[in-house]
C-alpha positions in Angstrom: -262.7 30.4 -194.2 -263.6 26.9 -192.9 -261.0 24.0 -192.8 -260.8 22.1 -195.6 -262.3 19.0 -193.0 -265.4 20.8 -191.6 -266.8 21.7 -195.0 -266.7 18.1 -196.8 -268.0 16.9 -193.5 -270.8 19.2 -194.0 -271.1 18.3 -197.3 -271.5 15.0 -196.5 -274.0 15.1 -194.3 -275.9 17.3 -196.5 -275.2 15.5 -199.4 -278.9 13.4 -200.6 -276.8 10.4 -201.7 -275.2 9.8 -198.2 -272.0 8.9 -199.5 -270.6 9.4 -195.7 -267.3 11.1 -194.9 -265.2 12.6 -197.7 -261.3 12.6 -196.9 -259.1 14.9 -198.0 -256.1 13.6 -196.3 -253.4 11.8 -198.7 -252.4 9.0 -196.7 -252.4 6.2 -198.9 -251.2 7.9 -201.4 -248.8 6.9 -203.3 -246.7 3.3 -204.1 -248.7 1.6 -201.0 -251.6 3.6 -201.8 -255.3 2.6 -203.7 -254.2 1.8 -206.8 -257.7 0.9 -207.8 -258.5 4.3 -207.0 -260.7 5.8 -209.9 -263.0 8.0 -211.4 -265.0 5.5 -213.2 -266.2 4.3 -209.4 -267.4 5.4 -206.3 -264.6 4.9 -203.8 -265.6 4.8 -200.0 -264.3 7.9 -198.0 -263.4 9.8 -201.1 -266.6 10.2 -203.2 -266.0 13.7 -203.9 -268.7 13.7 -207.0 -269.2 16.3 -209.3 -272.8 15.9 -208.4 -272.1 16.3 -204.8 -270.3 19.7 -205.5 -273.1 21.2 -207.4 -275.4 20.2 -204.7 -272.7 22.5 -202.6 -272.4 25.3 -205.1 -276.6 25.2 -205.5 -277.3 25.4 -201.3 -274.5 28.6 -201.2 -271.9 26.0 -199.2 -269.2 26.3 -201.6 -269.3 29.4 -203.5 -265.6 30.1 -204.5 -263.7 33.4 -204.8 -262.2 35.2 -207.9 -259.3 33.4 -207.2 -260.3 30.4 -206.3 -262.6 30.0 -209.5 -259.9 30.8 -211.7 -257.4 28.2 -210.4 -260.4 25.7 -210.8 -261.0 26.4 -214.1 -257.3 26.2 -215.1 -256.9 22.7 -213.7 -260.4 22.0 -215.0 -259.1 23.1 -218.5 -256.1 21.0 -218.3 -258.1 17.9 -217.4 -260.4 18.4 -219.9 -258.3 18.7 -223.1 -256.2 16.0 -221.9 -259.3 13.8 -221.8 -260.1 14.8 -225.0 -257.2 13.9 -226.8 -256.7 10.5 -224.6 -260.0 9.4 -225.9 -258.8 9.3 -229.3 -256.7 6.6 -228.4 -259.6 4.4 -228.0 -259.8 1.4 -230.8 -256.2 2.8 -232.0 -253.7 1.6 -228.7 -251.4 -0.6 -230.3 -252.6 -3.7 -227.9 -256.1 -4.3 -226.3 -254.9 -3.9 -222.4 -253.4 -0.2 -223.3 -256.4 0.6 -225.4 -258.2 0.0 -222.2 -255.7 1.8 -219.8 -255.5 4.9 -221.8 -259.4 5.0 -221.7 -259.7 4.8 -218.1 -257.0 7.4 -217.4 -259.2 10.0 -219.8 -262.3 9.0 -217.8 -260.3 9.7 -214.6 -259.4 13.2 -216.2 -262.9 13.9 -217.5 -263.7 13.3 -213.5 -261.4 15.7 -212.3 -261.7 18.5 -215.5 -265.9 18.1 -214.3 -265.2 18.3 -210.4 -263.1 21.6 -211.2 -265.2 23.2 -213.8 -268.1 22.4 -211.4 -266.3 24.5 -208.7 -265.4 27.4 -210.9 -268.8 27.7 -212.6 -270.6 28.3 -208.6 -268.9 31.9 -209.1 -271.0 32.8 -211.7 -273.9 30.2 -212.0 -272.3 28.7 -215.0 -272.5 24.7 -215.6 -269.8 22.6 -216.8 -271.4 22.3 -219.7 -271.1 25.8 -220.0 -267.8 26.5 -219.5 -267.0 23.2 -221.3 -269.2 23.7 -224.6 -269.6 27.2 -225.0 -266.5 29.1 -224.6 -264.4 29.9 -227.6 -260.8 29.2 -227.7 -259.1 32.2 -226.2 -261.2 31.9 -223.1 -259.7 28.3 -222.2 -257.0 28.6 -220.2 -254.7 24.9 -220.5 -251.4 25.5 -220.5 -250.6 24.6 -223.9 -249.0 20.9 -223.2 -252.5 19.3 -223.1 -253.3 20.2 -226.6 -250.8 18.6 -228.1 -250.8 16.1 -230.7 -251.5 12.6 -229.8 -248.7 11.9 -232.6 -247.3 8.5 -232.7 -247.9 5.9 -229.3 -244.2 7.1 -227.8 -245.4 10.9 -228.2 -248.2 10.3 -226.6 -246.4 8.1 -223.3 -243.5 11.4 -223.3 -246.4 13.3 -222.5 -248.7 11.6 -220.1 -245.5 11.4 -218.6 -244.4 14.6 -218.1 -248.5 15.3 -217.0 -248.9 13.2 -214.5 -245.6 13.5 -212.3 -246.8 17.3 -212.8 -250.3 16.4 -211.7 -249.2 14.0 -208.7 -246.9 16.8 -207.3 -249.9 19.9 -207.7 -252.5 18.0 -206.5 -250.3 16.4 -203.6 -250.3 19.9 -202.1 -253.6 21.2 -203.3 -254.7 18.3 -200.8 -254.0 20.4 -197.7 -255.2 24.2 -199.7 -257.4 26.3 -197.3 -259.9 26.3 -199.8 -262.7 23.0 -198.6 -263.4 22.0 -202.4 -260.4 22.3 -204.0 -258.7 20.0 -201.2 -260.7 17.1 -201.2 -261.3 17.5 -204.8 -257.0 17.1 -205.5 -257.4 14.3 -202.4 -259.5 12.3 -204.6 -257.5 12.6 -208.0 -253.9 12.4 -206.4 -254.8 8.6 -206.0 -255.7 8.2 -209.7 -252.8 10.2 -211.3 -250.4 7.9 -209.0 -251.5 5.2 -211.0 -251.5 7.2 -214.1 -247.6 8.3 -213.4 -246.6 4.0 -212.5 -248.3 3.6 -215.9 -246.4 6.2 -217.8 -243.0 4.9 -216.1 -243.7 1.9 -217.0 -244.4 2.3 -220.8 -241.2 4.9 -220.8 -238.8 2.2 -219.3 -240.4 -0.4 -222.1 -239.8 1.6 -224.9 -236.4 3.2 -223.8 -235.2 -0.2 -223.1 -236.9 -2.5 -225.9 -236.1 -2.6 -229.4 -233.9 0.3 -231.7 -237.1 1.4 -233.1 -238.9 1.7 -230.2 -236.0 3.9 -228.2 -236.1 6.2 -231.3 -239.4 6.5 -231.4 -239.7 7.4 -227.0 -236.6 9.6 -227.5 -238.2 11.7 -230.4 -241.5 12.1 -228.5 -239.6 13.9 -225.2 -237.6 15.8 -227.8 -241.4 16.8 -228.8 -243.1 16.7 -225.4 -240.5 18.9 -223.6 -240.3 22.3 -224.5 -244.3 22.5 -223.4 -242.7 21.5 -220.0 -241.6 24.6 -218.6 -245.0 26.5 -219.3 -246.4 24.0 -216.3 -244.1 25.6 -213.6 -244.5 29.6 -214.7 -245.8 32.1 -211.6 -247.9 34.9 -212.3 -250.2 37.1 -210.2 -253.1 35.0 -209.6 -250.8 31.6 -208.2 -249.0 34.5 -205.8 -251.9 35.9 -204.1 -253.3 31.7 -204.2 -250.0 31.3 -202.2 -250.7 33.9 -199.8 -253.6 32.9 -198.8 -252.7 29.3 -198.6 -255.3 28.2 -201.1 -252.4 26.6 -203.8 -248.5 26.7 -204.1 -246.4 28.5 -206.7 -246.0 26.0 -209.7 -242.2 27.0 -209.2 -242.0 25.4 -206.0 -243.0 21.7 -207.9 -240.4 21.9 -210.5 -237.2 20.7 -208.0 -239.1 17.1 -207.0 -240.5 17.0 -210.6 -237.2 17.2 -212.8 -235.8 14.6 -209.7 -238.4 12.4 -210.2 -238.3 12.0 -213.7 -235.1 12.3 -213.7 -234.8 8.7 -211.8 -237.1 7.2 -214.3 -234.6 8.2 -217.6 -232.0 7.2 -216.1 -233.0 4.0 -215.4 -234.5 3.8 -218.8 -230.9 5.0 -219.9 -232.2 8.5 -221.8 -231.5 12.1 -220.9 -233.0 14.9 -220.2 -233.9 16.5 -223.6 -232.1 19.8 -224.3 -234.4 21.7 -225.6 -236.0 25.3 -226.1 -238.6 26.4 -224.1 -241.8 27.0 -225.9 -243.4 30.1 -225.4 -246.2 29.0 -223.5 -248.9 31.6 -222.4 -252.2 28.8 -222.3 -252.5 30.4 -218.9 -253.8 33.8 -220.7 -255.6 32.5 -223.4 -252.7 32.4 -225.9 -252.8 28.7 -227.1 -251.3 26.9 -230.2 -253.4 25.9 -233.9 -253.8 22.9 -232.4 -256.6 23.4 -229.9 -259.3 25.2 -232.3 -259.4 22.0 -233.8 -259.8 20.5 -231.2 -262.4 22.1 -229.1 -264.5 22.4 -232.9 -264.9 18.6 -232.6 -265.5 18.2 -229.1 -268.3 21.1 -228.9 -269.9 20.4 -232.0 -272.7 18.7 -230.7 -273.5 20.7 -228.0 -273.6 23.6 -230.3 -275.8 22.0 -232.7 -278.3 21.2 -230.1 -278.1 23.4 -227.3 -280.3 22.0 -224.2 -280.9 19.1 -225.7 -281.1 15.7 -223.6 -281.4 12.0 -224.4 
């Protein structure tokens, strides 16, 4: 298998739109990092497109495995659905600036959920279209925190919360997987979930800490957010043999610095870890809850109205 820097440097030389070297380091990363860093531009040194990776997957120069495929269209999956309920938010934030934020951070998932279902589709020629439009409910596999609710604004913060110190941590480490695409594709969104995961903070700490009404209402959304945590953090087969072969890490190994992490942030915002019962889980397999039929119905009613059709 090539190194994860030979094969973007390949594909950006052969890449039409010359976007020049594509990184997959992380340096920068983090609080001294880009924090302009987005999907909704191209950023020098780390324009990982979706375009650019179906170029790839059409020339036969990233063609994933079983495995890799798979693990793509998981994180694809969980981008996606998050996207789709963020973008709800739009005309409804409860001030202009946040209506604005949240829309950015669901473009920045739609970019990642496109770059990964891009990937996984090269196994079997499918589009992200495709595998976005035209698969029914039991073949998505989100773990089944994405398709929550939007519920009330502090529901929503609980959970982008939780998401994105997940997201930061995964893709922090999928940054250096032996697999080319999947590196610089998690190189490219670990700069835009930083600033998703500072934002969430940040609206956790103002709630927590602002009025009585407001540190009900950010309490009761973790009490609602948390038991879909643990599903995020479950091993199976496929993420074992991933670890093996150095292509992705157990999500096991992410819970230690994600419960510390968060853990910093409630207690400055003077809340606790909710105690709470484990939800079931089982997104991963195609077992999700009532709430994502509706949702996928909405967003792929269009497409499946007028299949092929262009504008």
């Amino acid at each position: 298998m090539s190194t994860p820097e030979a094969a973007t440097n390949a594909l950006a030389t052969e890449n039409d739109g010359g976007h020049g070297d594509i990184s997959v380091g992380v340096a920068g990363a983090g609080a001294g990092g880009d924090g302009m860093a987005s999907a909704t531009r191209i950023t020098p040194g780390n324009a990982l497109r979706p375009e650019d990776i179906a170029l790839a997957v059409s020339r036969g120069t990233a063609t994933p495995d079983a495995d890799a495929a798979e693990l793509a269209l998981r994180l694809g999956d969980d981008a996606l659905i998050l996207a789709q309920r963020l973008s709800h938010w739009i005309s409804r934030a409860p001030e202009l600036e946040e209506d604005i934020a949240l829309g950015n951070i669901a473009l920045d998932q739609l970019g990642h959920a496109r770059s990964f279902l891009t990937y996984a589709g090269g196994l079997d020629g499918r589009s992200e279209d495709d595998l976005a439009y035209f698969r029914r409910e039991h073949e998505f596999r989100s773990v089944q925190l994405f398709e929550q609710p939007n519920g009330d604004f502090a529901v929503t913060i609980a959970r982008q919360f939780a998401v994105s110190y997940y997201q930061f941590e995964l893709y922090r480490r999928l940054a250096e997987s032996s697999d080319a695409m999947i590196a610089g594709i998690a190189a490219k969104a670990v700069k835009e979930v930083d600033y998703h995961r500072d934002h969430s903070a940040q609206w956790v700490l103002r709630l927590a800490l602002g009025t009585e009404e407001s540190r009900a209402r950010m309490i009761h959304g973790l009490e609602v957010v948390w038991p879909y945590v643990d599903e995020l953090f479950r091993d199976d087969e496929l993420t074992g043999r991933l670890s093996d072969a150095g292509v992705a890490v157990q999500p096991s190994s992410l819970r230690a610095d994600f419960d510390r992490l968060t853990g910093e942030v409630l207690a400055e915002a003077e809340l606790e870890v909710p105690k709470v019962q484990p939800a079931p889980g089982g997104g991963r397999r195609g077992l999700h809850s009532e709430h994502l039929g509706y949702l996928l119905a909405e967003m792929q009613v269009l497409a499946r109205e007028h299949p092929g059709a262009s504008w």
